[in-house]
N, CA, C and O atoms as a Maestro MAE file, in Angstrom:
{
 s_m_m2io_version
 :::
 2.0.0
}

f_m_ct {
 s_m_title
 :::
 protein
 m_atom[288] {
  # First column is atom index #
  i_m_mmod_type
  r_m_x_coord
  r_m_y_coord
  r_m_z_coord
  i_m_residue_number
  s_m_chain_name
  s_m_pdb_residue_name
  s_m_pdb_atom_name
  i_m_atomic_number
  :::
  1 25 -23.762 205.272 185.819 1 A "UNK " " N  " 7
  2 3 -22.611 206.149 185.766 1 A "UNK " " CA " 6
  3 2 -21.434 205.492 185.045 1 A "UNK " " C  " 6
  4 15 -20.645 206.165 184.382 1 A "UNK " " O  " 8
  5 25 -21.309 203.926 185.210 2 A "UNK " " N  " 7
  6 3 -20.192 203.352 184.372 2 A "UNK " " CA " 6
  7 2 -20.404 203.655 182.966 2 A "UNK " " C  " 6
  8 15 -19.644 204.145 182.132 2 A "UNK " " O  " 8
  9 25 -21.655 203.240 182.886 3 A "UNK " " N  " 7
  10 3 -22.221 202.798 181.512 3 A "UNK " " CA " 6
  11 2 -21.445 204.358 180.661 3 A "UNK " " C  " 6
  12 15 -20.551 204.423 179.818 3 A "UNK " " O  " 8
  13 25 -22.006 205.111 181.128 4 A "UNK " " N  " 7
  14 3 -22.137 206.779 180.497 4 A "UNK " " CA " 6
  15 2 -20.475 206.960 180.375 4 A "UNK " " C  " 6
  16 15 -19.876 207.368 179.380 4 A "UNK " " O  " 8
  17 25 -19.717 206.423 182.034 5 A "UNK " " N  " 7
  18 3 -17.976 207.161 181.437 5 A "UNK " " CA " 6
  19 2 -17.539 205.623 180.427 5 A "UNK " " C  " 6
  20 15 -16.358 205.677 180.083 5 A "UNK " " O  " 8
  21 25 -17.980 204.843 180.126 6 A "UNK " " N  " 7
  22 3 -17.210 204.106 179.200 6 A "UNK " " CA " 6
  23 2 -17.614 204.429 178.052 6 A "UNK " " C  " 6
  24 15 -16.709 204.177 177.257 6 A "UNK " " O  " 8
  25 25 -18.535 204.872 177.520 7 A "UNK " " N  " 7
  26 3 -19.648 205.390 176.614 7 A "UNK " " CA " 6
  27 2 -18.601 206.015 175.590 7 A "UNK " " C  " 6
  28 15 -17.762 206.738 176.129 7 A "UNK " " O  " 8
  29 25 -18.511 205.886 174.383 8 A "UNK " " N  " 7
  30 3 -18.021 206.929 173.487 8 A "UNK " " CA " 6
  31 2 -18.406 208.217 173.295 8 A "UNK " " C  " 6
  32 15 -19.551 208.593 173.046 8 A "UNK " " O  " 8
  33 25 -17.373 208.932 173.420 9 A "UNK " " N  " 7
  34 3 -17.902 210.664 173.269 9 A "UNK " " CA " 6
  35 2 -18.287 211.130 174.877 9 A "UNK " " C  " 6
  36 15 -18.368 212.340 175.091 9 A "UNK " " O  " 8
  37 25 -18.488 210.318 175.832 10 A "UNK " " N  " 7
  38 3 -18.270 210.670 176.956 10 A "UNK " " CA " 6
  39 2 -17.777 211.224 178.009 10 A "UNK " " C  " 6
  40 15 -16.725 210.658 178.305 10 A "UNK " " O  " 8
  41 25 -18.042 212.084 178.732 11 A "UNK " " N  " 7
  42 3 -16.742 212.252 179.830 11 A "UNK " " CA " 6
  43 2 -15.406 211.899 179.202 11 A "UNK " " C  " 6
  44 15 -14.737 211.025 179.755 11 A "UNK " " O  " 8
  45 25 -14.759 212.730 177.650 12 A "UNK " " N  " 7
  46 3 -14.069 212.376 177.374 12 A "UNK " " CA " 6
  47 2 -12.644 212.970 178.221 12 A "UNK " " C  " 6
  48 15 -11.533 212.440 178.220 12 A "UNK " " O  " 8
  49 25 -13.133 214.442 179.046 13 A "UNK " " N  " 7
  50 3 -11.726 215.034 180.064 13 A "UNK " " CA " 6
  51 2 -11.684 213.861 180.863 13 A "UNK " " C  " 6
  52 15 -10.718 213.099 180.891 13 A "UNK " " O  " 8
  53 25 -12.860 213.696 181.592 14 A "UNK " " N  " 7
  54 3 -12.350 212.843 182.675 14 A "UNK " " CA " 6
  55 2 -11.486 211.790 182.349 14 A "UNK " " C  " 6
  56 15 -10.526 211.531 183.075 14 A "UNK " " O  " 8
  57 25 -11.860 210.825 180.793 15 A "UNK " " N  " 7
  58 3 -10.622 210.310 180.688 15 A "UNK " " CA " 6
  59 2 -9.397 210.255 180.341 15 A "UNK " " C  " 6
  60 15 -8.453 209.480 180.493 15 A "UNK " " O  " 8
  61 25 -9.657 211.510 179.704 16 A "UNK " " N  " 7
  62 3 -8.239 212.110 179.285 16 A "UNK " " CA " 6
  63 2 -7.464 212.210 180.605 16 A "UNK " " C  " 6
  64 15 -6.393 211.603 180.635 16 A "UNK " " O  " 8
  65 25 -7.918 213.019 181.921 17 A "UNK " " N  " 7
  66 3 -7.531 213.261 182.656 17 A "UNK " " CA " 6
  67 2 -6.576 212.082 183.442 17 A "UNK " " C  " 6
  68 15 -5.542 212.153 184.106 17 A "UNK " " O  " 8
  69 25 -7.318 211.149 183.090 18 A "UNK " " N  " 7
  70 3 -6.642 209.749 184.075 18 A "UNK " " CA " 6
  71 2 -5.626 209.362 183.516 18 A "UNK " " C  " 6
  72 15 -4.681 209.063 184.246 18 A "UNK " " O  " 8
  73 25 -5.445 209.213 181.799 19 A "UNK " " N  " 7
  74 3 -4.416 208.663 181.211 19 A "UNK " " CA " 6
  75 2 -3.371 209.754 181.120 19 A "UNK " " C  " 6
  76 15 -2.285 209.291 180.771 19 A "UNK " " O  " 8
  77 25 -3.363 211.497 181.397 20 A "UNK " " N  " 7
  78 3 -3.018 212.018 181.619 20 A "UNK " " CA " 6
  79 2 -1.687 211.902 182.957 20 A "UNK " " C  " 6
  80 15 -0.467 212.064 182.939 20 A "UNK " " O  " 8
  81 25 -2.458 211.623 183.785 21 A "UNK " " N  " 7
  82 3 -2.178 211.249 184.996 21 A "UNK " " CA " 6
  83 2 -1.443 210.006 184.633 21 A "UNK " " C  " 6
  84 15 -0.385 210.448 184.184 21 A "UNK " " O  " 8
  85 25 -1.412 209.262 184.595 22 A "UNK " " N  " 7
  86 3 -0.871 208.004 184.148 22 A "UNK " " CA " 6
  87 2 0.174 208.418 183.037 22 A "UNK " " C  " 6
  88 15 1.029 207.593 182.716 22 A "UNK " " O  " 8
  89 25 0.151 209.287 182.619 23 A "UNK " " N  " 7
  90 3 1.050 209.445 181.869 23 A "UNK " " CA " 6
  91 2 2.221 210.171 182.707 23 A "UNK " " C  " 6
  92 15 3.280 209.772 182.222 23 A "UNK " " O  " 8
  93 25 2.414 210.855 183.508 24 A "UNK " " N  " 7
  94 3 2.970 211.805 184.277 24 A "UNK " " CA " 6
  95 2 3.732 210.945 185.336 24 A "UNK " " C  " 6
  96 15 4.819 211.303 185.790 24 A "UNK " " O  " 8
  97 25 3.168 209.909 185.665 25 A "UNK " " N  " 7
  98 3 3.595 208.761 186.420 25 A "UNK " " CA " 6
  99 2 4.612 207.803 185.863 25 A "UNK " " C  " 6
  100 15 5.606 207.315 186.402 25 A "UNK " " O  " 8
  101 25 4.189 207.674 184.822 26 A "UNK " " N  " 7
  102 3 5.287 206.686 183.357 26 A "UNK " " CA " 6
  103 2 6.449 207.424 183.549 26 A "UNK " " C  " 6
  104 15 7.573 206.998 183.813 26 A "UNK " " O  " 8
  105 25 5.949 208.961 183.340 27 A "UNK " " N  " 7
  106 3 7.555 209.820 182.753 27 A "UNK " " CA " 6
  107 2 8.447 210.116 184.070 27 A "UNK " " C  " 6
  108 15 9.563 210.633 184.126 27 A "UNK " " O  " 8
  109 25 7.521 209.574 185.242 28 A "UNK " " N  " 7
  110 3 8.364 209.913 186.680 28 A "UNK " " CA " 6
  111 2 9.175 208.568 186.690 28 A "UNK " " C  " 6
  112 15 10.346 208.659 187.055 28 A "UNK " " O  " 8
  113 25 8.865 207.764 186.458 29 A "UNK " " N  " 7
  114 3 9.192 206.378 186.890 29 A "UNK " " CA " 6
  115 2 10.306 206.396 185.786 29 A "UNK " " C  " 6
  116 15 11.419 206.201 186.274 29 A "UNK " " O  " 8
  117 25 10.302 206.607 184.217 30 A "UNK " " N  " 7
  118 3 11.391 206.249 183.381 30 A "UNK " " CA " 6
  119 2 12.625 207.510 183.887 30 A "UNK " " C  " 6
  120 15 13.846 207.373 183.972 30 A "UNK " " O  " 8
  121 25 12.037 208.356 184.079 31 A "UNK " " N  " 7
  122 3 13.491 209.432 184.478 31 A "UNK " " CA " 6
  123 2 14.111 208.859 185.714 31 A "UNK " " C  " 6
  124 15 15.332 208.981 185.811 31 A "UNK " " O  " 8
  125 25 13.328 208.127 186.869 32 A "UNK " " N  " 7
  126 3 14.243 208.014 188.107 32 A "UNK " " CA " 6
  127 2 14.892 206.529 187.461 32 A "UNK " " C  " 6
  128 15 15.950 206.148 187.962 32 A "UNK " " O  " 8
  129 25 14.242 205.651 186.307 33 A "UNK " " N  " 7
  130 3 15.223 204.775 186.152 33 A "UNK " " CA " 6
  131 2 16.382 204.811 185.060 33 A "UNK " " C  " 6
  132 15 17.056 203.834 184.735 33 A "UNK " " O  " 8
  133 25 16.508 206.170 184.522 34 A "UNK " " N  " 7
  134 3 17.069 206.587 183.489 34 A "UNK " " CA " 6
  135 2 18.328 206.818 184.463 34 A "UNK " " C  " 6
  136 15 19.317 206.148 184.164 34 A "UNK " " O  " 8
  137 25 18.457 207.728 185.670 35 A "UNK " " N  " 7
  138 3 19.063 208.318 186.345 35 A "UNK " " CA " 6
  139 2 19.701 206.830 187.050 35 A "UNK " " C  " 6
  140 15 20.845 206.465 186.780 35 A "UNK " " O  " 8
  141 25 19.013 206.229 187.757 36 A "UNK " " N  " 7
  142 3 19.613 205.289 187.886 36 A "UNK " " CA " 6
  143 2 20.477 204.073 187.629 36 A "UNK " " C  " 6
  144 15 21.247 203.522 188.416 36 A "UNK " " O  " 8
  145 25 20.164 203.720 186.214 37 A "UNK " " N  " 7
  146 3 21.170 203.571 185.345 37 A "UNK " " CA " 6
  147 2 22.311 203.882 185.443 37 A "UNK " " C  " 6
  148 15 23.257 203.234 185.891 37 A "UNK " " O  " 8
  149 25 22.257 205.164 184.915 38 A "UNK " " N  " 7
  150 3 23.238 206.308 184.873 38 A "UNK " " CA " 6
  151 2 24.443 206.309 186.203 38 A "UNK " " C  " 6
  152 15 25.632 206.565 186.017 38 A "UNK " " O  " 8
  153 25 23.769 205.928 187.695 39 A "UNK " " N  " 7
  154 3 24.572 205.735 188.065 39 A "UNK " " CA " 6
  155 2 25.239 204.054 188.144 39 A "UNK " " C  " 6
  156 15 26.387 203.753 187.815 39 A "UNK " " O  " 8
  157 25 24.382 203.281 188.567 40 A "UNK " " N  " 7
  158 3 24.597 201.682 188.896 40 A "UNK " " CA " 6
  159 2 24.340 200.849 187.376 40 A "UNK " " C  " 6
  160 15 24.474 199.633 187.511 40 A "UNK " " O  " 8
  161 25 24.161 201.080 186.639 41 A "UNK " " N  " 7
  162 3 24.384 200.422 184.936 41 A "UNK " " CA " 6
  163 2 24.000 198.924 185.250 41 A "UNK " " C  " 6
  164 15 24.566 197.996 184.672 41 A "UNK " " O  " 8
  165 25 22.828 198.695 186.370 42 A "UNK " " N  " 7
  166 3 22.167 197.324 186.478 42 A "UNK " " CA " 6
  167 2 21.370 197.292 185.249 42 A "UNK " " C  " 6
  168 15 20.708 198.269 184.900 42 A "UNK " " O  " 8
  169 25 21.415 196.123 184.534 43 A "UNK " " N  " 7
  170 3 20.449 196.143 183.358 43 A "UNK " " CA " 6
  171 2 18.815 195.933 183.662 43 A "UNK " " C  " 6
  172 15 17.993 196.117 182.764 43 A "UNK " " O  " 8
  173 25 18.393 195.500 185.111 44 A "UNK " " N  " 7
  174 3 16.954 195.859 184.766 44 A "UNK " " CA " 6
  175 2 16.622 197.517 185.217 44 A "UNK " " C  " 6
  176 15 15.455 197.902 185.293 44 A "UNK " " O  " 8
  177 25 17.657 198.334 185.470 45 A "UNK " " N  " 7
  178 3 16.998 199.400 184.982 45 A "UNK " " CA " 6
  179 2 17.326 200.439 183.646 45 A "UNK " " C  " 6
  180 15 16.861 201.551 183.400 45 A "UNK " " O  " 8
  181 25 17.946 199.922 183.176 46 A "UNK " " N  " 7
  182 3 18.008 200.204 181.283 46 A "UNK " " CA " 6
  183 2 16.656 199.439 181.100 46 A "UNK " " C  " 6
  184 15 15.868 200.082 180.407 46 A "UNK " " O  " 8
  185 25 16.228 198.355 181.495 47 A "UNK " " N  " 7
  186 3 15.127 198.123 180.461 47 A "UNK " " CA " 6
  187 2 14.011 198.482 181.071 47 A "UNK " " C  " 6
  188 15 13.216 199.040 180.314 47 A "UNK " " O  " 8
  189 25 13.581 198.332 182.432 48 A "UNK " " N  " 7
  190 3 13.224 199.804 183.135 48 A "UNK " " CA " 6
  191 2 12.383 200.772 182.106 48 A "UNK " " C  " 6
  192 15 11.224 200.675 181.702 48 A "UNK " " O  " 8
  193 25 13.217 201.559 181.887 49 A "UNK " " N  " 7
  194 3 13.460 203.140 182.026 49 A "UNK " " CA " 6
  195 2 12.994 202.890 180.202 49 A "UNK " " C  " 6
  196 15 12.466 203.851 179.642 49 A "UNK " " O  " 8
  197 25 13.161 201.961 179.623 50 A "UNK " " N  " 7
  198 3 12.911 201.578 177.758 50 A "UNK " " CA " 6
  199 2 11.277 201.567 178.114 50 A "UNK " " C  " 6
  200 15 10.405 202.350 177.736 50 A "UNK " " O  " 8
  201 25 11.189 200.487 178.911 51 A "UNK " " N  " 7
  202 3 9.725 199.801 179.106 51 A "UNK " " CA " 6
  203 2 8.857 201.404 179.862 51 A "UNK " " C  " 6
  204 15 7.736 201.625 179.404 51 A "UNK " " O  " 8
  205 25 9.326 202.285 180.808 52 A "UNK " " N  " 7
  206 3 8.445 203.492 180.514 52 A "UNK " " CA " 6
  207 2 8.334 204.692 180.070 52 A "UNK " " C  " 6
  208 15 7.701 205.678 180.445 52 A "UNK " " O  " 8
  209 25 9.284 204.399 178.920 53 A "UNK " " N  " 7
  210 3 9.765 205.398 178.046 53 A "UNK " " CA " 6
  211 2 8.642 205.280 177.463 53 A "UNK " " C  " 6
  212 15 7.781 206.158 177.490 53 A "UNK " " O  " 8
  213 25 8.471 203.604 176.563 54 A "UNK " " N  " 7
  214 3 7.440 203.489 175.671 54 A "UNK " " CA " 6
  215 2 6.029 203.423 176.267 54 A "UNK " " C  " 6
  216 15 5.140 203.784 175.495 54 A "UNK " " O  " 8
  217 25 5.606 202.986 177.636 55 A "UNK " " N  " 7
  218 3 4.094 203.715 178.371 55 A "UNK " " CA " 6
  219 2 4.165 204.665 178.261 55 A "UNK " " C  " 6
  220 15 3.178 204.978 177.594 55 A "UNK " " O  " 8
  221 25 5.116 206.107 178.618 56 A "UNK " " N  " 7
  222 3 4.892 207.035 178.869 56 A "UNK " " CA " 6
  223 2 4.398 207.723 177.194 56 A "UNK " " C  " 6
  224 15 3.548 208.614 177.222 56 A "UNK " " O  " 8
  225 25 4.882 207.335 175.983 57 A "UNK " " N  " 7
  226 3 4.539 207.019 174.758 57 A "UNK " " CA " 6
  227 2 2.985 206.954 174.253 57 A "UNK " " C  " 6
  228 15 2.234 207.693 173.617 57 A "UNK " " O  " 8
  229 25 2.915 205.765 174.833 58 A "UNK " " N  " 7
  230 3 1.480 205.171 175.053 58 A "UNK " " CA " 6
  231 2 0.658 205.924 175.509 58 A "UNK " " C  " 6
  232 15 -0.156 206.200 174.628 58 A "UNK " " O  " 8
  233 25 0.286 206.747 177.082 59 A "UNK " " N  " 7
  234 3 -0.152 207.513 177.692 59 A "UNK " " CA " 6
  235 2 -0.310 208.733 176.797 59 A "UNK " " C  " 6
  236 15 -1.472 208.922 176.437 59 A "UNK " " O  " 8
  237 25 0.511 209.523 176.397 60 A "UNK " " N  " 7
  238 3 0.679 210.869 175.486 60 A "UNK " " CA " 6
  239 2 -0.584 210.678 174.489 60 A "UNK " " C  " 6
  240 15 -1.516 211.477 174.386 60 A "UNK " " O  " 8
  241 25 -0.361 208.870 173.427 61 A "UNK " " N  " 7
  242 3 -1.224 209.228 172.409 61 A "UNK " " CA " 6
  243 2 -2.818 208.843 172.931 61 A "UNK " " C  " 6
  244 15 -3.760 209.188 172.218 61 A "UNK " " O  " 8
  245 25 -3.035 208.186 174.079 62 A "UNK " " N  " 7
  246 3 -3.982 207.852 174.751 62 A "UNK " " CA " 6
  247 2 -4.844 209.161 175.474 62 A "UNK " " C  " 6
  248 15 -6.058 209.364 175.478 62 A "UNK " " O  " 8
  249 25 -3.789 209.922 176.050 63 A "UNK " " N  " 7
  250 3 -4.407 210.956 176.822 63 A "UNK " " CA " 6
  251 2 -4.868 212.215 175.543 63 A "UNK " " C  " 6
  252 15 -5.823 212.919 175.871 63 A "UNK " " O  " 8
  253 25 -4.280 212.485 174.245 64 A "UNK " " N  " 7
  254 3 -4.162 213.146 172.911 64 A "UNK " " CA " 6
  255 2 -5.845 212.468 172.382 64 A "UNK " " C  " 6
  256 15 -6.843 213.145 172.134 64 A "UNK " " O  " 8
  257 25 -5.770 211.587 172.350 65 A "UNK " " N  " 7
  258 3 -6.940 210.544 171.914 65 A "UNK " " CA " 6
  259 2 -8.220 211.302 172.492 65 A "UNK " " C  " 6
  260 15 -9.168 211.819 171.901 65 A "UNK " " O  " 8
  261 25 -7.989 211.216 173.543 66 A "UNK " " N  " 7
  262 3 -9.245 211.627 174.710 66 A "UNK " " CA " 6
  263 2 -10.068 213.205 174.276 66 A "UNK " " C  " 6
  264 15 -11.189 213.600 173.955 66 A "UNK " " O  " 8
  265 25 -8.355 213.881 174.570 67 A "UNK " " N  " 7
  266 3 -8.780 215.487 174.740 67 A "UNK " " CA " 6
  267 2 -8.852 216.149 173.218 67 A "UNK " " C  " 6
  268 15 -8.986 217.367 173.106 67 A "UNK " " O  " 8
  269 25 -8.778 215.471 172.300 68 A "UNK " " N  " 7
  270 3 -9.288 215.879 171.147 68 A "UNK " " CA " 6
  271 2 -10.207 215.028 169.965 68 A "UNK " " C  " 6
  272 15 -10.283 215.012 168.736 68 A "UNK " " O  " 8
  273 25 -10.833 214.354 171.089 69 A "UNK " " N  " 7
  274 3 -12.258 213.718 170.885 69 A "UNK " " CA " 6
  275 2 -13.303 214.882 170.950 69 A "UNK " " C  " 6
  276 15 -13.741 215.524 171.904 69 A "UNK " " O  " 8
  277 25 -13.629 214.949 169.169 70 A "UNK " " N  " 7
  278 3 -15.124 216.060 169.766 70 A "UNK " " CA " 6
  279 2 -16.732 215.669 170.353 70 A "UNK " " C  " 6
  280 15 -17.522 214.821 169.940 70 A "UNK " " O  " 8
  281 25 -16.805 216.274 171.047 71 A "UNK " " N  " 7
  282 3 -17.875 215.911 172.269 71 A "UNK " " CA " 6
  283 2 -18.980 215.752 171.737 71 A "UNK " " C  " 6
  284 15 -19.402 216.543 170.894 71 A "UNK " " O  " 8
  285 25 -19.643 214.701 172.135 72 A "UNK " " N  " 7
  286 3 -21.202 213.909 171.107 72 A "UNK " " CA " 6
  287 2 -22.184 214.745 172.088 72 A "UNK " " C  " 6
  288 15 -23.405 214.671 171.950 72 A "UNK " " O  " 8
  :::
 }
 m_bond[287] {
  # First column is bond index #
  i_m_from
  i_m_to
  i_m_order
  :::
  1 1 2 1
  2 2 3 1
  3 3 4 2
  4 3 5 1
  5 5 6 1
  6 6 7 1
  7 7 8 2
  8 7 9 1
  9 9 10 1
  10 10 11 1
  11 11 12 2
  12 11 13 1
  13 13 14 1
  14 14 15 1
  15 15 16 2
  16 15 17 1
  17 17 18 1
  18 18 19 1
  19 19 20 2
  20 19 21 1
  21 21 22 1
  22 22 23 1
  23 23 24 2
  24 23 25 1
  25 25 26 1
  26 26 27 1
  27 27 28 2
  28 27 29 1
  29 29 30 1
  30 30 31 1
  31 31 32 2
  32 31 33 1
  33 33 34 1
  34 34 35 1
  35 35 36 2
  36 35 37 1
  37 37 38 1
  38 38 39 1
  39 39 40 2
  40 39 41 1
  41 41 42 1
  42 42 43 1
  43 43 44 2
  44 43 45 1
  45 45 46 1
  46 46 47 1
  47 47 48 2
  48 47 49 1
  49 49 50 1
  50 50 51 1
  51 51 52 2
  52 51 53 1
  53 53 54 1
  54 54 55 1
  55 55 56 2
  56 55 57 1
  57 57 58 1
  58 58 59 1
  59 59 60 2
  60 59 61 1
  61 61 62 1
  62 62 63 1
  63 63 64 2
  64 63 65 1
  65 65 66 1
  66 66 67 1
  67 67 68 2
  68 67 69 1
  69 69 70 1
  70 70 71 1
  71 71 72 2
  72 71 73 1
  73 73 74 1
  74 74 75 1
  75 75 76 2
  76 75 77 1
  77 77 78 1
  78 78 79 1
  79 79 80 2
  80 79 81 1
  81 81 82 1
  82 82 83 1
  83 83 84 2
  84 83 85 1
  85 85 86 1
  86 86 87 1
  87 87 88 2
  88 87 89 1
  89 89 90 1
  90 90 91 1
  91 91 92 2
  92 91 93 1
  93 93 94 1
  94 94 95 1
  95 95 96 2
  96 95 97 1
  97 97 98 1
  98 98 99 1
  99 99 100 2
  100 99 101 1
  101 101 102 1
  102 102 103 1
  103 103 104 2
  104 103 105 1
  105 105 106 1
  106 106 107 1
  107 107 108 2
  108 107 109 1
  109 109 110 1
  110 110 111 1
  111 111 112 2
  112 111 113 1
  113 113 114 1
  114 114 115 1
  115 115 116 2
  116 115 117 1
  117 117 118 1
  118 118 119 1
  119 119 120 2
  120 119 121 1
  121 121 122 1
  122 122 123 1
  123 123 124 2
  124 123 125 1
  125 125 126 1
  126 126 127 1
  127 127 128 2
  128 127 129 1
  129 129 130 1
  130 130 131 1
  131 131 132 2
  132 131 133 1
  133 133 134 1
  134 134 135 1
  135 135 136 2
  136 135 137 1
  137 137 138 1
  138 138 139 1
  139 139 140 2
  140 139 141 1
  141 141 142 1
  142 142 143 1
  143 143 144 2
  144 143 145 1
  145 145 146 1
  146 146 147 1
  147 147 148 2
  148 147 149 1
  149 149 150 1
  150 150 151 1
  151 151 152 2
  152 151 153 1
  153 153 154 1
  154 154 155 1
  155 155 156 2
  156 155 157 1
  157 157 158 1
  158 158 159 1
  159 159 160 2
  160 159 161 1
  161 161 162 1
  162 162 163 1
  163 163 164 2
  164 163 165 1
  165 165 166 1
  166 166 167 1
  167 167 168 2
  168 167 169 1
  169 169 170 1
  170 170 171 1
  171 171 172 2
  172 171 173 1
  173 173 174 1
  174 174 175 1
  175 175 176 2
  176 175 177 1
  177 177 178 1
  178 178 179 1
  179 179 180 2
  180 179 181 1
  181 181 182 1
  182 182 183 1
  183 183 184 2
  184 183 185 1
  185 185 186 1
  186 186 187 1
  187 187 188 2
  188 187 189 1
  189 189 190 1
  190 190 191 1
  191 191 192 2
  192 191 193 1
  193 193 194 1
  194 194 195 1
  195 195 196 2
  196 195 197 1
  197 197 198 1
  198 198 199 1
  199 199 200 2
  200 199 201 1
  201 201 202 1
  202 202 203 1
  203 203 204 2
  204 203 205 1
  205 205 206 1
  206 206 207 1
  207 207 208 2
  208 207 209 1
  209 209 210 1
  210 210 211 1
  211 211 212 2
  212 211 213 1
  213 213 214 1
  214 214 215 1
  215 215 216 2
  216 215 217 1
  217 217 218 1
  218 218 219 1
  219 219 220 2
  220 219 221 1
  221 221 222 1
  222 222 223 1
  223 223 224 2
  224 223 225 1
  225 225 226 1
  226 226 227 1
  227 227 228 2
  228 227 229 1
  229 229 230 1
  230 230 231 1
  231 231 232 2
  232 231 233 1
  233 233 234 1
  234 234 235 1
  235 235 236 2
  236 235 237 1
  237 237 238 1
  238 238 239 1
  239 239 240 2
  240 239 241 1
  241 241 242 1
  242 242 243 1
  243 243 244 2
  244 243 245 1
  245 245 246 1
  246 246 247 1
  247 247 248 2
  248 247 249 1
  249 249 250 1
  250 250 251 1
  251 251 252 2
  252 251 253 1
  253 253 254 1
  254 254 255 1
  255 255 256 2
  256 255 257 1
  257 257 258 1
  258 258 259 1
  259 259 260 2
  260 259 261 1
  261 261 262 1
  262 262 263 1
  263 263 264 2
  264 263 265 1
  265 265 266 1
  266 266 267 1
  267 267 268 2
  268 267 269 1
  269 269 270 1
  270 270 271 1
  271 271 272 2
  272 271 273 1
  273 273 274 1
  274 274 275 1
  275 275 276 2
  276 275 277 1
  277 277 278 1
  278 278 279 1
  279 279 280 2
  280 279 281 1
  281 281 282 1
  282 282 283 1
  283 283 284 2
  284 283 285 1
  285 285 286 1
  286 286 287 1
  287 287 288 2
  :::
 }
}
């Protein structure tokens, strides 16, 4: 079962689905440290909120990757 979801052309929703997910998580985490900022202007959450700006980045072209992989 590993073999097959690591497999190219594989269960490519399911992994879309995860980095999906992971992506949704990035964009929760950079908005509550965006907001936070916003109020307390501590600098580790400006860099924070940079650092999952650009996962949440990451995730988009990762989860994009997945779900428009055509199926082998």
């Amino acid at each position: 079962m590993v073999r097959e979801l690591c497999a190219n052309g594989h269960r490519e929703g399911v992994k879309g689905s995860v980095h999906g997910a992971a992506c949704a998580l990035a964009l929760l985490m950079a908005t509550y440290n965006t907001a936070a900022w916003c109020y307390r202007r501590e600098r580790h959450l400006g860099t924070n909120a940079i650092i999952y700006l650009f996962a949440t980045a990451w995730e988009v072209k990762q989860t994009l990757h997945h779900l428009l992989k055509p199926v082998a």
